[in-house]
C-alpha positions in Angstrom: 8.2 5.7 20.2 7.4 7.3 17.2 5.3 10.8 17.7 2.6 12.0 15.9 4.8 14.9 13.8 7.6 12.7 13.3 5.0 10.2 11.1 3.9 13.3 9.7 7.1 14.6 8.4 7.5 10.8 7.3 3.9 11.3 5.1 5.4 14.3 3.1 9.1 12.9 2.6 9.7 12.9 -1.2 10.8 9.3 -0.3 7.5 8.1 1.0 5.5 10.1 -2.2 7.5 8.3 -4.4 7.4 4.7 -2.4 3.3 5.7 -2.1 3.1 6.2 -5.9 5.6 3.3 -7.1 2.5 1.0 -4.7 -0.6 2.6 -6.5 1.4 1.2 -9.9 2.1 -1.5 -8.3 -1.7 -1.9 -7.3 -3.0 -1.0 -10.9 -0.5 -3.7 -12.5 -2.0 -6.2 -10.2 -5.6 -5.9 -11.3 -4.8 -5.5 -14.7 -3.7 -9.3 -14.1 -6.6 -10.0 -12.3 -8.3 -10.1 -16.5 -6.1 -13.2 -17.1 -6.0 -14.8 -14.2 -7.3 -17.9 -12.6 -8.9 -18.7 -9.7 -6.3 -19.4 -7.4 -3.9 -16.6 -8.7 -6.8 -14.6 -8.5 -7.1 -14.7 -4.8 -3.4 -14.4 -4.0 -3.4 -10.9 -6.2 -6.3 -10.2 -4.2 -4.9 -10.3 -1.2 -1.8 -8.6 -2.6 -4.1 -5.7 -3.8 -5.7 -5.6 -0.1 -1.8 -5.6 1.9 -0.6 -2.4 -0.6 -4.2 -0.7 0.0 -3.5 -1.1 3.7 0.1 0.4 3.4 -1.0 3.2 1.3 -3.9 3.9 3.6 -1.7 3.5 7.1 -2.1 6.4 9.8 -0.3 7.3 13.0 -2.8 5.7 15.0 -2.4 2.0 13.4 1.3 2.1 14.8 0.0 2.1 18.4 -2.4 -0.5 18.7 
């Protein structure tokens, strides 16, 4: 099981800032699409959009539920 200072050291790993800020691009090229896009495409970016958020936003509690 994975302990809280172990995901902590995992937070400030040069790997996981750069995987972290490669997502937030990632994020930012998906709703520039979101201009062109149409309706179905729209709701699949969407929910794209909403899984990176989640994985950028993940603490050491969501591991344990």
């Amino acid at each position: 099981m994975l302990q809280q200072q172990e995901f902590e050291d995992w937070l400030s790993h040069p790997g996981t800032k750069a995987l972290k800020d490669r997502i937030r691009k990632d994020i930012q090229f998906m709703q520039d699409m979101l201009i062109d896009a149409d309706l179905e495409d729209v709701k699949e970016i969407q929910g794209r959009c909403k899984a990176s958020q989640n994985l950028l936003n993940i603490e050491y509690e969501d591991l344990h539920e």
